[in-house]
C-alpha positions in Angstrom: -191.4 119.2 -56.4 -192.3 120.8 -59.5 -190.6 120.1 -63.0 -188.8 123.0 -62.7 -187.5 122.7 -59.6 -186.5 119.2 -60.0 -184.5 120.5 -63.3 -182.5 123.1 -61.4 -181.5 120.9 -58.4 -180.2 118.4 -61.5 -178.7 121.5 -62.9 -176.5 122.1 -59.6 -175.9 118.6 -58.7 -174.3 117.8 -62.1 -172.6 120.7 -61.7 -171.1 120.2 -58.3 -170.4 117.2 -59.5 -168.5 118.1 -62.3 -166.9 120.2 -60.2 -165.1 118.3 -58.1 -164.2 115.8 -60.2 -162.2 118.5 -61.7 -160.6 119.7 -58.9 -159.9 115.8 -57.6 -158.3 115.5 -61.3 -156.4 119.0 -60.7 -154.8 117.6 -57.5 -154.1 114.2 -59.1 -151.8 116.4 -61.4 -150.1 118.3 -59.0 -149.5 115.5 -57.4 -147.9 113.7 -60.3 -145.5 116.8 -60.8 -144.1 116.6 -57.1 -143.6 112.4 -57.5 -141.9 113.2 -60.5 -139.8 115.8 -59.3 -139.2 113.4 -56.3 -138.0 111.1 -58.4 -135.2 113.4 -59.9 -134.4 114.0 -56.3 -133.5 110.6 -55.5 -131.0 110.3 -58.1 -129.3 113.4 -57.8 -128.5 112.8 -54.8 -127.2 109.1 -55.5 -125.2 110.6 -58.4 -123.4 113.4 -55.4 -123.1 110.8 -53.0 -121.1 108.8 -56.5 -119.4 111.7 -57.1 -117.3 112.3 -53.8 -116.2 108.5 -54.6 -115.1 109.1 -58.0 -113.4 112.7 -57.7 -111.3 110.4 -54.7 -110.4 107.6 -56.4 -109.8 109.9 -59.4 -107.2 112.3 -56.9 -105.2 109.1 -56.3 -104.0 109.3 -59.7 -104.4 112.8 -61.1 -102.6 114.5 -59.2 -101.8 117.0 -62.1 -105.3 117.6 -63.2 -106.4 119.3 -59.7 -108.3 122.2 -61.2 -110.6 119.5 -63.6 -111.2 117.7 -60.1 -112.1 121.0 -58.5 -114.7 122.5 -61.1 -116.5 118.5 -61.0 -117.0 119.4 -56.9 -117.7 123.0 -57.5 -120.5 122.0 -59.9 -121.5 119.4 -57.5 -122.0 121.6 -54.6 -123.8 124.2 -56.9 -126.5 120.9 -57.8 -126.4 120.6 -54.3 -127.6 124.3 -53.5 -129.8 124.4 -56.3 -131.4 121.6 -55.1 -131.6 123.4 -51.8 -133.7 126.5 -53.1 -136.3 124.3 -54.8 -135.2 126.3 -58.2 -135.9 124.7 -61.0 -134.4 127.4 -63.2 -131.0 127.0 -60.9 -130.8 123.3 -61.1 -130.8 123.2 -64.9 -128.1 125.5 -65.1 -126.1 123.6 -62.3 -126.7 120.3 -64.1 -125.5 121.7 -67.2 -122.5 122.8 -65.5 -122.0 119.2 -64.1 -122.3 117.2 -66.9 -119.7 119.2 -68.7 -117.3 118.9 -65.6 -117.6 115.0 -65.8 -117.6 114.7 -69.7 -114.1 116.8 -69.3 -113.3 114.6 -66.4 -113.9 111.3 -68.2 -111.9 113.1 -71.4 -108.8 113.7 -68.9 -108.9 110.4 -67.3 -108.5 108.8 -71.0 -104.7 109.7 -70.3 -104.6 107.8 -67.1 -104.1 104.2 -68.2 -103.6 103.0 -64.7 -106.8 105.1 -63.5 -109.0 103.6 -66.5 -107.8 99.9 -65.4 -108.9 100.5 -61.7 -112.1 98.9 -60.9 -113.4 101.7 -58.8 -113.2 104.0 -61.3 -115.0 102.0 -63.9 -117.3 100.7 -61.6 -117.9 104.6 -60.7 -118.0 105.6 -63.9 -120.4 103.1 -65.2 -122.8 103.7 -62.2 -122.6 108.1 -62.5 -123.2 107.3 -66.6 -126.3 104.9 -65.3 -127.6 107.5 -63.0 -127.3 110.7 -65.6 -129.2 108.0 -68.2 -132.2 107.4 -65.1 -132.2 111.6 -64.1 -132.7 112.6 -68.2 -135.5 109.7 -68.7 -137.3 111.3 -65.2 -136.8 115.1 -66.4 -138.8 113.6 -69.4 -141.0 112.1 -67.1 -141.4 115.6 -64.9 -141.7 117.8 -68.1 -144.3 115.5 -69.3 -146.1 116.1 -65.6 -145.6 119.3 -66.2 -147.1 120.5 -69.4 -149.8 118.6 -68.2 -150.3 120.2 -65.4 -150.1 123.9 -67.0 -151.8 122.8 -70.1 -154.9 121.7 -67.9 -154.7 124.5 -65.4 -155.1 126.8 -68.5 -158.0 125.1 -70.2 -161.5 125.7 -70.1 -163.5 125.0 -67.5 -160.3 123.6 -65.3 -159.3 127.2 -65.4 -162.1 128.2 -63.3 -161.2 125.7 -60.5 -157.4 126.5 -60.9 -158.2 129.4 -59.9 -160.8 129.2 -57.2 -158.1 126.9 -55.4 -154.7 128.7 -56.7 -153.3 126.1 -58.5 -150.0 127.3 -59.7 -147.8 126.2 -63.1 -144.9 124.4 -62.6 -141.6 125.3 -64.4 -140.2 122.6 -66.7 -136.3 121.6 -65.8 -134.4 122.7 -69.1 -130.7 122.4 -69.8 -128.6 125.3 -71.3 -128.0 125.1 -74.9 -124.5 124.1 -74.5 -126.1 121.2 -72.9 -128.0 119.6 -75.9 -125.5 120.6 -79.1 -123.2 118.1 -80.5 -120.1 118.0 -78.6 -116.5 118.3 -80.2 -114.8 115.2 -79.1 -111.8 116.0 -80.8 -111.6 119.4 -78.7 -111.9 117.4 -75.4 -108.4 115.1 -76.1 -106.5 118.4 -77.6 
């Protein structure tokens, strides 16, 4: 084999190699996103399977505060459909419509002494506020995989493989504004 010829096949084999190791690290990425998106899975759906405990216990002793009981199950069930559609765009609105639904919840129950001293409810309550701390450290956790993911399936040369193989962005899991401003305690006990 000539000198040339020996420099071309190098040429291609460090190419193809190249290659795929890009494409192995392209996968590894988008696998990273679905485990991470897994993850928020699992804990959703502990925090609705907590959430049918806590609206019953709750009933048992706000039996005046129906409607604040109802929107906590309405926004539970609209989690639960978002979750269903794979939206990403639809479970950050749902989740912002939850959290508000049990910070007014938690508000109301304030004026329950007898529901605040039952150990259900604060053993409910401590569990959903351990769960909603676990779901917002893995939606880091996913929109770090994320950006990764797009960051990389934009750059150059991985944008070459992206595309030879389709590999698609992923949409980050945001939270409506209303979601991350400072709340007005004082307009939750009024």
């Amino acid at each position: 084999m000539s000198v040339s010829g020996f420099i071309v096949l190098a040429v291609i084999v460090v190419t193809a190699g190249y290659s795929i190791a890009l494409y192995n690290s392209l996968v590894s990425l988008k696998h990273s996103v679905s485990k991470a998106w897994s993850n928020i899975d699992v804990l959703l759906k502990q925090r609705h399977d907590e959430l049918a405990k806590l609206v019953a216990t709750c009933q048992q002793y706000m039996k005046h505060e129906q409607e604040t009981l109802e929107k906590v199950m309405l926004a539970r069930s609209g989690v639960s459909n978002a979750l269903g559609k794979s939206s990403v765009a639809a479970l950050g609105q749902a989740e912002t419509k939850m959290r508000q639904g049990l910070m007014n919840l938690f508000a109301v129950a304030e004026a329950y002494p007898e529901l605040k001293a039952n150990e259900s409810f604060q053993s409910l309550q401590q569990r959903i506020s351990q769960l909603e701390d676990n779901i917002a450290d893995r939606r880091e956790f996913y929109n770090e995989s994320v950006n990764i993911n797009n960051v990389r399936i934009e750059q150059f040369p991985d944008i070459f493989i992206a595309r030879l193989f389709n590999f698609k962005d992923f949409e980050l899991l945001e939270f409506e504004d209303s979601e991350i401003k400072d709340v007005n305690i004082k307009a939750l006990f009024e």
